[in-house]
matplotlib code that plots the C-alpha trace (Angstrom):
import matplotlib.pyplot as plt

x = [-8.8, -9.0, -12.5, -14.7, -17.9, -19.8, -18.6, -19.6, -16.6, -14.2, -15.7, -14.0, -11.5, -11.3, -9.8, -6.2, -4.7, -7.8, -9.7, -9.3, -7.0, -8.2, -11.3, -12.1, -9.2, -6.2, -4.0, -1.8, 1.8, 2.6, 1.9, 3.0, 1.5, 2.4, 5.6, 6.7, 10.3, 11.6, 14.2, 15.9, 12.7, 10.5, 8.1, 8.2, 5.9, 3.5, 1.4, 1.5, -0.2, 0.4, -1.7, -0.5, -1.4, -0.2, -1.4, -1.8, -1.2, -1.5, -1.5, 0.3, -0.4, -0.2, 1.0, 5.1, 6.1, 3.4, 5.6, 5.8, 9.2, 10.0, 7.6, 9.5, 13.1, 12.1, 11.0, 14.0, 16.0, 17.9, 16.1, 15.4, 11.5, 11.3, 11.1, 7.5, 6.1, 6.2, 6.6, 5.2, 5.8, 3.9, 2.2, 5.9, 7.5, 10.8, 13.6, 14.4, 17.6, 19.3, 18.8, 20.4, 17.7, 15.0, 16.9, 16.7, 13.0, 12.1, 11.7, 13.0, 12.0, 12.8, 13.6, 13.0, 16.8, 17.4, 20.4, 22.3, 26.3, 26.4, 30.1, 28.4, 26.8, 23.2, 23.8, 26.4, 24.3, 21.5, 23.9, 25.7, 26.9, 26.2, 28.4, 29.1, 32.9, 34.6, 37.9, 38.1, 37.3, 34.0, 32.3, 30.4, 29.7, 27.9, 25.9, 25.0, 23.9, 21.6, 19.7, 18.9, 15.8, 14.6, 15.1, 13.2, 9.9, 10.0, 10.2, 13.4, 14.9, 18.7, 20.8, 22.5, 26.0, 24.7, 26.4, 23.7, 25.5, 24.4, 20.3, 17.4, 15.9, 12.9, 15.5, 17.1, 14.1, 13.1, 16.8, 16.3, 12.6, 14.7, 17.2, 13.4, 12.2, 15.6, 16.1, 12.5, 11.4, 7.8, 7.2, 8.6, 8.0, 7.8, 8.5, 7.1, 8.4, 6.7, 8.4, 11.1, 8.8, 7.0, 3.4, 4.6, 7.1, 4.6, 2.3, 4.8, 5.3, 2.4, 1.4, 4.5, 3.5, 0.0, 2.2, 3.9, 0.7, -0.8, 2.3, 1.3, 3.8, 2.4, 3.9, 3.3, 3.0, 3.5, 2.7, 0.9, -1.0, -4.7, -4.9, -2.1, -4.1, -7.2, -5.2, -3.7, -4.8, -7.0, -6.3, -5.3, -3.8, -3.3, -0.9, -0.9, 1.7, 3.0, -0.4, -2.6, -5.5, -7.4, -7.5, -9.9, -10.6, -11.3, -15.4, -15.0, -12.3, -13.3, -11.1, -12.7, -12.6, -8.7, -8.2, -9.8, -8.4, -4.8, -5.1, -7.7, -10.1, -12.3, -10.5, -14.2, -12.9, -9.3, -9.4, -10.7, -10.3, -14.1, -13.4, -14.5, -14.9, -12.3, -10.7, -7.6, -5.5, -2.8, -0.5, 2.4, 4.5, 5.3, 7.6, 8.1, 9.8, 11.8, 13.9, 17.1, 18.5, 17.6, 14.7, 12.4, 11.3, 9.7, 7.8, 5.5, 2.5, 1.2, 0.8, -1.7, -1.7, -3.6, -4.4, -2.9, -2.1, -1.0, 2.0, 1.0, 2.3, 4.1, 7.7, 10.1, 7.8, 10.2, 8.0, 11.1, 13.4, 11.4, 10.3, 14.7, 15.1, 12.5, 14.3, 17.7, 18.9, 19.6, 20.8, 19.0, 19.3, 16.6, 13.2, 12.7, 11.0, 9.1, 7.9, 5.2, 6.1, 8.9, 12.0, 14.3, 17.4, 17.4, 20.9, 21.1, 18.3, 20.1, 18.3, 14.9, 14.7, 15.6, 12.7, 10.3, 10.1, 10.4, 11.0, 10.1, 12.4, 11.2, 14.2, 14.6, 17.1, 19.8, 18.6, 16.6, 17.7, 20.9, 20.1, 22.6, 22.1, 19.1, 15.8, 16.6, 19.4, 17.3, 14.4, 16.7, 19.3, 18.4, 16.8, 19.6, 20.9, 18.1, 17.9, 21.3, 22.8, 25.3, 28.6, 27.0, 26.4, 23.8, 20.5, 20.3, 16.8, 15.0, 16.0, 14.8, 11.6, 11.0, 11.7, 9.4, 6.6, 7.2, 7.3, 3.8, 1.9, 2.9, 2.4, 6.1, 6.3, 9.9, 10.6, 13.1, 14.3, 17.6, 16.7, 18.0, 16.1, 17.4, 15.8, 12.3, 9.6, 8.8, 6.2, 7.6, 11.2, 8.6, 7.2, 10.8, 11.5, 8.4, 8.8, 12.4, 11.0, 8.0, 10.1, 11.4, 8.2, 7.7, 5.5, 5.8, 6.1, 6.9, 5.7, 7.7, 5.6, 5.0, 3.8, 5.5, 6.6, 4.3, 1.5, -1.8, -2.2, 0.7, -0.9, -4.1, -1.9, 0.0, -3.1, -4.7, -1.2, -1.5, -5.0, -4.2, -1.0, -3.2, -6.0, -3.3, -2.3, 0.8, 1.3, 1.6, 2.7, 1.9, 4.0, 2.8, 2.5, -0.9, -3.4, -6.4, -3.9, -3.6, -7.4, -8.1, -6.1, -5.4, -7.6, -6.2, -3.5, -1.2, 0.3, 3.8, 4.7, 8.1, 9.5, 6.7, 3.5, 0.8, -2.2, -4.2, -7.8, -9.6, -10.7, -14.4, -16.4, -16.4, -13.1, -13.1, -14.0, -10.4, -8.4, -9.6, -8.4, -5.0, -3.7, -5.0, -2.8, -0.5, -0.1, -1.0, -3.9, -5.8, -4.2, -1.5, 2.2, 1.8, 2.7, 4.0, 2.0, 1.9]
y = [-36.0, -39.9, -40.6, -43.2, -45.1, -42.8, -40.0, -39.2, -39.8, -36.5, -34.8, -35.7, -33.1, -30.9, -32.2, -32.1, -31.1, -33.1, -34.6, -36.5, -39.4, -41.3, -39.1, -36.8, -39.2, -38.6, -41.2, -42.9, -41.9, -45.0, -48.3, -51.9, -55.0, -59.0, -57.0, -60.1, -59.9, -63.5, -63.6, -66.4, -68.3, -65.2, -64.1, -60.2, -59.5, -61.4, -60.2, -56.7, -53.9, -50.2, -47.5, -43.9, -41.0, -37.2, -34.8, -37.1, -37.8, -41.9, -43.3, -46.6, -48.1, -51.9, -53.4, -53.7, -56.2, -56.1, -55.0, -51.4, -51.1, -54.1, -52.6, -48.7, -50.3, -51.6, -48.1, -46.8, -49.3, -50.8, -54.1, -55.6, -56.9, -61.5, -61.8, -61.6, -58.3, -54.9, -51.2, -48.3, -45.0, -42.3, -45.5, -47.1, -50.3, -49.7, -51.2, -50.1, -52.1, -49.5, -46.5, -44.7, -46.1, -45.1, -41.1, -41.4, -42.2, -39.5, -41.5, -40.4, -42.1, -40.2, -42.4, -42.5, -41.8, -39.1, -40.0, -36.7, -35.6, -33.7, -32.4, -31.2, -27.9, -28.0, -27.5, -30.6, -32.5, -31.7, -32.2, -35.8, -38.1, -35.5, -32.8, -29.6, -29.2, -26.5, -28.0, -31.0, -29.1, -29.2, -26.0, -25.6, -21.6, -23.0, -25.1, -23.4, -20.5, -23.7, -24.2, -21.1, -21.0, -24.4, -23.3, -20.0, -22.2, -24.2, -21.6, -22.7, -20.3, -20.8, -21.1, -23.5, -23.0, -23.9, -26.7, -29.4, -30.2, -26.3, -27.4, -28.5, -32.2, -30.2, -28.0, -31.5, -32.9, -30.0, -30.1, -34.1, -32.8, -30.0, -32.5, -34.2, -31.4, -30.0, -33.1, -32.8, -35.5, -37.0, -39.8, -38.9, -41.5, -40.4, -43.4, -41.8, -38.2, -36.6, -39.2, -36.2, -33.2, -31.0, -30.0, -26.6, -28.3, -31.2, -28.4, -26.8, -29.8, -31.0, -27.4, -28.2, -31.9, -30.1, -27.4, -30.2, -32.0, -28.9, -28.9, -32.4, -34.5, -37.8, -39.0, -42.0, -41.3, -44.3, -43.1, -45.3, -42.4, -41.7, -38.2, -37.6, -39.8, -38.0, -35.1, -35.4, -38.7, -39.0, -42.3, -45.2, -48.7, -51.8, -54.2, -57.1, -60.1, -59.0, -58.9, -56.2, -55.8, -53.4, -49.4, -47.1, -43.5, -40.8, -40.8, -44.5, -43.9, -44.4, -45.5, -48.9, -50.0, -48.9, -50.8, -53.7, -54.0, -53.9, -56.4, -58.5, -58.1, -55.5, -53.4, -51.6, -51.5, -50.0, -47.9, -49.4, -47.5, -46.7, -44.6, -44.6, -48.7, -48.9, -47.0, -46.7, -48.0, -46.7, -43.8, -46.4, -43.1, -39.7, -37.0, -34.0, -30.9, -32.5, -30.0, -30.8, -27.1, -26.5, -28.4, -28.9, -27.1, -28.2, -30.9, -32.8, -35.3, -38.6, -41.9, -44.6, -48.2, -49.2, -46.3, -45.1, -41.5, -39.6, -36.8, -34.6, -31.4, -30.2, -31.3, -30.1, -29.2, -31.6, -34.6, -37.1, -34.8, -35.6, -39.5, -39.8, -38.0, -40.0, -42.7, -41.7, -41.5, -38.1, -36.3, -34.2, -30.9, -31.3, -33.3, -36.3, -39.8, -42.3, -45.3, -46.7, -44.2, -45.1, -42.4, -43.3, -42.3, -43.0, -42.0, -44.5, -46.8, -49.9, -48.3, -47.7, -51.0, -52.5, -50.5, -51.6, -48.8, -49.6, -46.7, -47.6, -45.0, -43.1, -44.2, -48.1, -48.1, -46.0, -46.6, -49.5, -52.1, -54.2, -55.2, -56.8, -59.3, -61.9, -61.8, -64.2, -62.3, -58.8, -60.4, -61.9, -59.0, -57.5, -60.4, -62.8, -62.8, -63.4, -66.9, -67.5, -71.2, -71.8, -70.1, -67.3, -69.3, -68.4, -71.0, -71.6, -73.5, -70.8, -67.8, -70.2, -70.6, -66.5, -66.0, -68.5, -67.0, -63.6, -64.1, -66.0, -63.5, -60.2, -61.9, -61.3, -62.7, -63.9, -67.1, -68.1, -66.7, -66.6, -63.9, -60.2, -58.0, -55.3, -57.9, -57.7, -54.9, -51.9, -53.3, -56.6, -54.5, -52.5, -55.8, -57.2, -54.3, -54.5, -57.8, -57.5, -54.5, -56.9, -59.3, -57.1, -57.8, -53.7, -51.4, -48.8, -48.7, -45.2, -45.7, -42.8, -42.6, -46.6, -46.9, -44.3, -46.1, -48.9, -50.2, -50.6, -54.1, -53.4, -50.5, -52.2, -55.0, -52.5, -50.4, -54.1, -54.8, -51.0, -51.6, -55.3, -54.4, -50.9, -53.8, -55.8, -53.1, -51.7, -47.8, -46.8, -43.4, -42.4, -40.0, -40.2, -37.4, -38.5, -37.1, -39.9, -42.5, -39.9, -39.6, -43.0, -44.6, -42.4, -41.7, -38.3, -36.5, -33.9, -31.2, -30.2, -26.4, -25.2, -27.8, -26.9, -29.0, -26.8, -28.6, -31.5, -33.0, -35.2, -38.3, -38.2, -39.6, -36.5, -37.2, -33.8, -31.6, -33.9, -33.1, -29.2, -28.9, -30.7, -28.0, -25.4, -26.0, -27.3, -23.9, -21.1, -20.4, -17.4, -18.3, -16.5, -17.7, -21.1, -22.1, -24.8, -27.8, -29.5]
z = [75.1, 73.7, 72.3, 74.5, 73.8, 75.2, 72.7, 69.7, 66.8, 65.7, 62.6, 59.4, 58.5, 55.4, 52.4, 51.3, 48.1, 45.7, 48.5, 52.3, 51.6, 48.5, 47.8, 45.1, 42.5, 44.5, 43.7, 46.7, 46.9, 48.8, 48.5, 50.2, 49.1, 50.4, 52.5, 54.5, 57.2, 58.6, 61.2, 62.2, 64.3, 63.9, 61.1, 62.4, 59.4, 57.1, 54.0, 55.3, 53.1, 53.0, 51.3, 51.9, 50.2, 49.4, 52.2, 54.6, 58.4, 58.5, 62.0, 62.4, 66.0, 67.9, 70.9, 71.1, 68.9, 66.3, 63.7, 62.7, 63.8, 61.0, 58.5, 59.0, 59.0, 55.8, 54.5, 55.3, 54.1, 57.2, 56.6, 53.2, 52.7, 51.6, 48.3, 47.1, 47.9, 45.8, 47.0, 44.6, 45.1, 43.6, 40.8, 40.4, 41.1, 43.3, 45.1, 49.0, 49.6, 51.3, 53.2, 50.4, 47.7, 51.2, 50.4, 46.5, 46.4, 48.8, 52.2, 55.2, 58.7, 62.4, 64.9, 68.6, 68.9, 66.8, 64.0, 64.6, 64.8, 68.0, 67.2, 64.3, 63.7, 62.2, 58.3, 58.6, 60.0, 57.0, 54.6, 56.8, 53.9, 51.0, 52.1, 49.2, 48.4, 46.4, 45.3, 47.4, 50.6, 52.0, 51.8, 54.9, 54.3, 50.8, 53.0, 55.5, 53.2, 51.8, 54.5, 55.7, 53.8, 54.6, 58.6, 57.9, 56.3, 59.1, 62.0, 63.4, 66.3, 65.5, 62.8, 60.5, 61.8, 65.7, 66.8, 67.4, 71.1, 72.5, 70.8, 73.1, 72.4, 70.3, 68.2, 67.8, 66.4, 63.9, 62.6, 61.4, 59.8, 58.2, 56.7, 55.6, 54.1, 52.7, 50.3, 49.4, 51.2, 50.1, 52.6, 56.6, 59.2, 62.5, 65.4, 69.1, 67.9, 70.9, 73.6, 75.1, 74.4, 76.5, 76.4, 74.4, 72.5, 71.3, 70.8, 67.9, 66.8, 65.7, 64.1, 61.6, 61.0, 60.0, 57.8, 56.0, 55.6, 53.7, 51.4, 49.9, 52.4, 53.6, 57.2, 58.9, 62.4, 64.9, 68.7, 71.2, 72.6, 71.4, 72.1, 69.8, 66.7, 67.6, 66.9, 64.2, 62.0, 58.9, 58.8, 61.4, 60.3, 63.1, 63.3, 65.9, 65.6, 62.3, 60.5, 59.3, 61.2, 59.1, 58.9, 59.6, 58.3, 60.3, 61.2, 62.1, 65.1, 68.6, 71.5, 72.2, 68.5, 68.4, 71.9, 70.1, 67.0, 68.5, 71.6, 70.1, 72.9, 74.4, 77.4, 78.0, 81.8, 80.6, 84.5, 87.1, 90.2, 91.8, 94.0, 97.6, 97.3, 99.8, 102.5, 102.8, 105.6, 108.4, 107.1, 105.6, 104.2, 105.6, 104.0, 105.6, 104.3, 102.0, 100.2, 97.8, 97.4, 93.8, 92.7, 95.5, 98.1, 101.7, 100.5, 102.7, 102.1, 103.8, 101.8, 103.5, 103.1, 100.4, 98.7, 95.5, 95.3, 92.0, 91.5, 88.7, 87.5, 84.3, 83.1, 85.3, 88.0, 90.4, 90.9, 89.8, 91.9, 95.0, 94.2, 94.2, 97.1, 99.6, 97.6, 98.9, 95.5, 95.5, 98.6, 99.9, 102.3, 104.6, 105.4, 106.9, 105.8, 108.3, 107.2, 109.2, 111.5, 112.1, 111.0, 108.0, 107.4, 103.9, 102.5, 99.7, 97.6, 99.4, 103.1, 101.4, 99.8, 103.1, 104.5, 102.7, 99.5, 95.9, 92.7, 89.5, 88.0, 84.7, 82.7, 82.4, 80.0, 81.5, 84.8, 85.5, 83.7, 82.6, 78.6, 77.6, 80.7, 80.6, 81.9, 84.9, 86.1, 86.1, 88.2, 90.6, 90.6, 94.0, 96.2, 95.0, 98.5, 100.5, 99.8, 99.5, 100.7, 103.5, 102.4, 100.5, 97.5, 94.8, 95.5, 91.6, 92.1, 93.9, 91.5, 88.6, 90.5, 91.0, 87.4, 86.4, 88.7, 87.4, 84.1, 84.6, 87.2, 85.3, 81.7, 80.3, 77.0, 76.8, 74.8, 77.5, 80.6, 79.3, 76.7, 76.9, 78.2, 75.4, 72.9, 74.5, 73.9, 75.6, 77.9, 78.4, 79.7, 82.1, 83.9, 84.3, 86.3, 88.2, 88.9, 90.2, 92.5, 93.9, 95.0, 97.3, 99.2, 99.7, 101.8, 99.4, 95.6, 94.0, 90.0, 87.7, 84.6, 85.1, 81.2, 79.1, 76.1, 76.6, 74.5, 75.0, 76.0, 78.3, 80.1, 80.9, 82.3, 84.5, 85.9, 86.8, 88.9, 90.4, 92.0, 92.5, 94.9, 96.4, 97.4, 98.8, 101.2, 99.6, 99.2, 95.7, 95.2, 90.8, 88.9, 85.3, 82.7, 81.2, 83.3, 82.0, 83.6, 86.9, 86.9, 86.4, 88.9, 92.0, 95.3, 95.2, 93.5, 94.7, 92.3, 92.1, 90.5, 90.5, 93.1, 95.7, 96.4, 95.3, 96.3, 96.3, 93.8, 95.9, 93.5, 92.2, 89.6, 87.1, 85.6, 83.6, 86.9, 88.2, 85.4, 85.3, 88.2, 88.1, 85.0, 86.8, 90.1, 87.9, 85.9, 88.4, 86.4, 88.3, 91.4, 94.0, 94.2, 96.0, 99.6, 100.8, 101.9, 105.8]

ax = plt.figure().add_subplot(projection="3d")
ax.plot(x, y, z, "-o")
ax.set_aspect("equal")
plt.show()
């Protein structure tokens, strides 16, 4: 659970290898001074500092855009720092100007899109641009044989000769941290590494980042998540607008300082939903045993006006499935949708967004949103027609006039509506899809995992939009995978297991008592196989 006000801070945690991050003469293994990156218009960093040390997990967090994208590129060599700043690793001056000087020095950064060969099989991939030969031939029993060991330590469940195209997205990951550990790495960056992981897999994932820890490796760990730093940090450093903030050791964290630090205000009110303040209105949403043949299974539920209800359960529990098939994305086998009470027969998005429903869908970049197209055009990509003049041309003016309001009401921060949207940050690409999908005027918004990926200044903005449309009268139907953001914001949630609807946790005030609840539907814990919900 993130820390609040109201609790006291996480203990400090035992020292490692000489003493907790600086203590007891441990000297730093990494250090940035004056690190400065200009783009063209755009200071992405300025006067940054870095102190990193042996042993140690070292939390990098801020909004989108503050900079620790720059600052890692530069660590791993894909940018080079302005002149003027100095990089010392383990007490000595060096040089990153590549990522093969990042390799040489012992730095090795995982990104959010994982760098693999899927052709490949896993040793390859370890060994990619420093492959064994044995008389001009590359030896691929030599290196396969290599990193058997290095698999073994790390608890790996297949082999070095798996191809990497038959391994899950978590087997994926732990063959990168192998490559890490194989060349002994001393420095691993980590960018969102839990972002396509279970609850299980993040689980094993973090018990490695502690083994490595214990073995004198220091990682930098950048996540926007604060139950994941309370985990696992001994130390947190803040960025906002290219800057250091400042950095805090472990018995100074709390929540509302972090918040602070990296939006430059105080978010004391970051949910909130009272609940009970209002009731909520005429049943705008009806599903009734919607079933697709494979995932889901007789689903039905009833969605009022102004009320926001939440769709929790664990990953691949079907709540997606079912959001895409009351969507007429998917099709499905049987069930049947009424809006307003009024039946819908929703066989493609095109019929839903005429009736008035919306989907936020869960994956923006492959299914949301065109990037290499500007902002303007994505805003005014389905409503283009509606104000169309005579002869079915485009009415130029108006669209400019939408974008403009959009990009005011939901904050984008876009130096011009021409931009890209692939250029923007996380949160600012979320609001340009939301603002395309409320200018379709709708009766009912389904939200799939509305902030994953998003910072925290972002998701503040978001929730305040959720219970700003819910007052308004619009149906908002949840699905998020942070149960704090399901707790926070919904009236009541209903829980998905195994493609049926399991139950449903009336909102209260005891947001633990909520949240008990939700895993324990959401698991089967102590509970009989589940039946289906009218």
């Amino acid at each position: 659970m993130p820390w609040s006000e109201a609790t006291p801070a996480p203990p400090t945690p035992a020292p490692l290898h000489g003493g907790q991050a600086g203590q007891g003469g441990t000297a730093p293994l990494l250090e940035l001074h004056n690190i400065s990156k200009t783009f063209p218009g755009v200071k992405a960093l300025s006067s940054m500092a870095l102190t990193v040390y042996p042993g140690e997990v070292h939390a990098l967090m801020g909004e989108n855009g503050a900079g620790k994208s720059t600052l890692m590129k530069i660590l791993s060599g894909a940018y080079v720092a302005d002149p003027g700043g100095e990089c010392r690793i383990a007490g000595k001056p060096v040089t990153i100007d590549g990522p093969a000087a990042a390799r040489a020095h012992g730095v090795a950064v995982i990104y959010q899109e994982l760098s693999l060969a899927p052709n490949l099989s896993v040793a390859e991939n370890i060994y990619l641009g420093r492959h064994l030969h044995h008389r001009g031939i590359v030896d691929r029993a030599a290196m396969a044989r290599a990193c058997e060991a290095t698999l073994a330590r790390l608890g790996a469940d297949f082999t070095a000769q798996a191809p990497v195209h038959t391994l899950s997205i978590a087997q994926r990951q732990l063959v990168e941290i192998a490559r890490a550990v194989h060349f002994e790495t001393r420095i691993l960056v980590m960018d969102e590494p839990t972002t396509p992981l279970s609850t299980r897999e993040t689980e094993r994932l973090f018990a490695l980042i502690r083994q490595l820890r214990a073995e004198g490796m220091a990682i930098i760990y950048i996540s926007h998540r604060m139950a994941e730093i309370d985990e696992l940090a001994d130390r947190v450093t803040v960025l906002r607008d290219g800057r250091l903030v400042g950095t805090l050791t472990r018995d100074q964290l709390t929540q509302a300082a972090l918040v602070k630090m990296m939006v430059g205000r105080d978010l004391s009110g970051f949910y909130t939903k009272t609940h009970g303040e209002t009731a909520p209105g005429a049943i705008m949403l009806s599903v009734r045993n919607m079933s697709d043949g494979r995932r889901v299974r007789g689903c039905s539920f009833d969605l009022r006006a102004g009320e926001v209800l939440g769709l929790a359960g664990l990953v691949g529990a079907g709540r997606t499935e079912l959001a895409r098939l009351v969507f007429g994305a998917d099709a499905r086998t049987d069930g049947a949708v009424f809006v307003a009470g009024t039946p819908l027969a929703v066989s493609s998005p095109r019929q839903a967004i005429d009736a008035g429903i919306a989907y936020l869908t869960e994956d923006r970049k492959l299914q949301g949103l065109f990037l290499d197209q500007s902002v303007h055009e994505n805003i005014n990509l389905i409503v283009a027609a509606r104000d169309a003049l005579r002869g079915g041309r485009l009415n130029r003016a108006s669209a400019r006039q939408r974008t403009a309001a959009a990009i005011r009401a939901l904050g984008i921060r876009v130096a011009h509506p021409q931009v890209s949207v692939g250029a923007l940050s996380g949160g600012n690409q979320q609001k340009v899809m939301l603002s395309r999908l409320l200018e379709t005027r709708p009766r009912v918004l389904i939200l799939d995992e509305p902030t994953r990926g998003v910072d925290i200044g972002a998701k503040a903005e978001i929730y305040r939009l959720i219970n700003a449309l819910a007052r308004s009268g619009v149906a908002v139907l949840l699905i998020s995978s942070e149960l704090p953001e399901v707790v926070g914001l919904c009236d009541r949630v209903l829980v998905m297991r195994a493609g049926l609807l399991v139950g449903e946790v009336p909102g209260c005030a005891d947001a633990a008592a909520m949240q008990e609840r939700i895993i324990a539907l959401a698991t089967g814990a102590g509970e009989p196989a589940p039946a289906v919900l009218h």
